[in-house]
N, C-alpha and C positions, 0 to 999 in steps of 0.2 A: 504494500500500500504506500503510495508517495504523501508526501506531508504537503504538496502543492495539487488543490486540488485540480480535478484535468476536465477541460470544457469538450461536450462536445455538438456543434449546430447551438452553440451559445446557451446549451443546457448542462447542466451535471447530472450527474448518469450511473456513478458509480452506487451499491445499497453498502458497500461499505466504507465511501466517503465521508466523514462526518462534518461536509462544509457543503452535501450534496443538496440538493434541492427538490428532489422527489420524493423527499423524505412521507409516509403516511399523518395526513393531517385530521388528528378526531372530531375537528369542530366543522370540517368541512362539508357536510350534509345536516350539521346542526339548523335546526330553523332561526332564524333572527326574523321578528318584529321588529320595525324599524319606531313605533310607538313607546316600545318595552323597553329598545334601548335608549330610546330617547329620555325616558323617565328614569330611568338607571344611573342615566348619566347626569339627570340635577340632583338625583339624591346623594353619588359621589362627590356633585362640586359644590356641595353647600359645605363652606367652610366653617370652622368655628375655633374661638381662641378660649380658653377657659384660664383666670390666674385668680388664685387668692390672694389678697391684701388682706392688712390685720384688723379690717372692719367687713369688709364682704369677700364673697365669689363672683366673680366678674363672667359674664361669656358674652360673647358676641359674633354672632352670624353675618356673613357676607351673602347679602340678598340683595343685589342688584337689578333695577328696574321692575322690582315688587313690593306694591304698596302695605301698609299697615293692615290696612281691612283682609288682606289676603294671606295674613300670618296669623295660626293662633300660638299662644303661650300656656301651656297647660301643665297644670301639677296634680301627681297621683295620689293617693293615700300613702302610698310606701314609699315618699318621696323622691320621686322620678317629677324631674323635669322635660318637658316635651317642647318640643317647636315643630311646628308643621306648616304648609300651604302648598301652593301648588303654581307656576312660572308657565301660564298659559303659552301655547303656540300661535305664533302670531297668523294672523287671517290670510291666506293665500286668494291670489287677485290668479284668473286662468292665462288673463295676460301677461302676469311679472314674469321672468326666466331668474332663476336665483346662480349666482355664482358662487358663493359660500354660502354654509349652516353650519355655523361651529357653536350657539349660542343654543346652550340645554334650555331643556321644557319637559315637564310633567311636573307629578307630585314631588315631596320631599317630607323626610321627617328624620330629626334625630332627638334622642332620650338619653338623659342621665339620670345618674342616679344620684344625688345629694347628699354631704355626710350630714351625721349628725345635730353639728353645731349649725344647721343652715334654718334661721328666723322662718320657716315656712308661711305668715301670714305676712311678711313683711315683702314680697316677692315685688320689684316694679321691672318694666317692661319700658325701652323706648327703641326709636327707631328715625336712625337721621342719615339723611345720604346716599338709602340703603344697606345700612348698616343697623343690624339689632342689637341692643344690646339690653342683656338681663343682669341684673345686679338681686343678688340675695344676700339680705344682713345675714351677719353670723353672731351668735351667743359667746356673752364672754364666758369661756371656761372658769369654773368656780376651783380654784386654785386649793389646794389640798390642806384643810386648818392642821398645824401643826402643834402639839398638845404635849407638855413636857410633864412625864409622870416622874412623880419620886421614888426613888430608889429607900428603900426601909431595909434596916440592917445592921 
């Protein structure tokens, strides 16, 4: 087996090349929705940044060209925080010809979980530039009373 692989009619040819190109591909009679992936692919690019500071948890969503009304903010009992909406497809005219779609659409949702010390009625929500952000106070940890017993003896 040479280490250069060897072309041949500008194809590779060899099944024991490992730079060969006929290699069997499983996804290749796979069906694709082009809807499915379309939605797949805003749930992948909703971005989100989460940091503690020593007053709250910060997150914030990059939701670009999606309005407020079109996002919910939702908290579970088991404290899971939720964001969802959905980055409709924009209306097709029979006339336009399109030259690019790089710009996702369908639903989206991601969920956290929240620890402990996270204020759960104190929850606010805003939303500027396309940009979400949830801010959740957090409880001051009650720091541990320390209690000096006497020693008898």
């Amino acid at each position: 087996m040479s280490l250069i692989p060897s072309f041949f009619n500008g194809q590779r040819s060899s099944i024991f090349d490992p730079f060969s190109l006929n290699l069997w591909d499983p996804f290749k009679d796979f069906p694709s929705n082009s809807s499915l992936s379309q939605e797949n692919s805003a749930f992948a690019n909703t971005r989100i940044d989460w940091k503690e500071t020593p007053e709250a948890h910060v997150i914030k969503a990059d939701l670009p060209g999606i309005k407020k009304e079109e996002v919910k903010v939702e908290v579970e009992d088991d404290r899971v925080l939720q964001i969802s909406g959905e980055r409709k497809i924009e209306k097709e005219d029979k006339n336009d010809t399109w030259h690019r779609l790089e710009r996702s659409s369908g639903k989206f949702l991601r969920r956290f979980r929240l620890p402990k010390n996270a204020k759960m009625d104190q929850i606010k929500a805003t939303m500027d530039n396309g940009v979400l952000t949830v801010t959740v106070p957090k409880e001051e940890l009650k720091k541990p009373e320390l209690k000096s017993i006497e020693i008898s003896g």
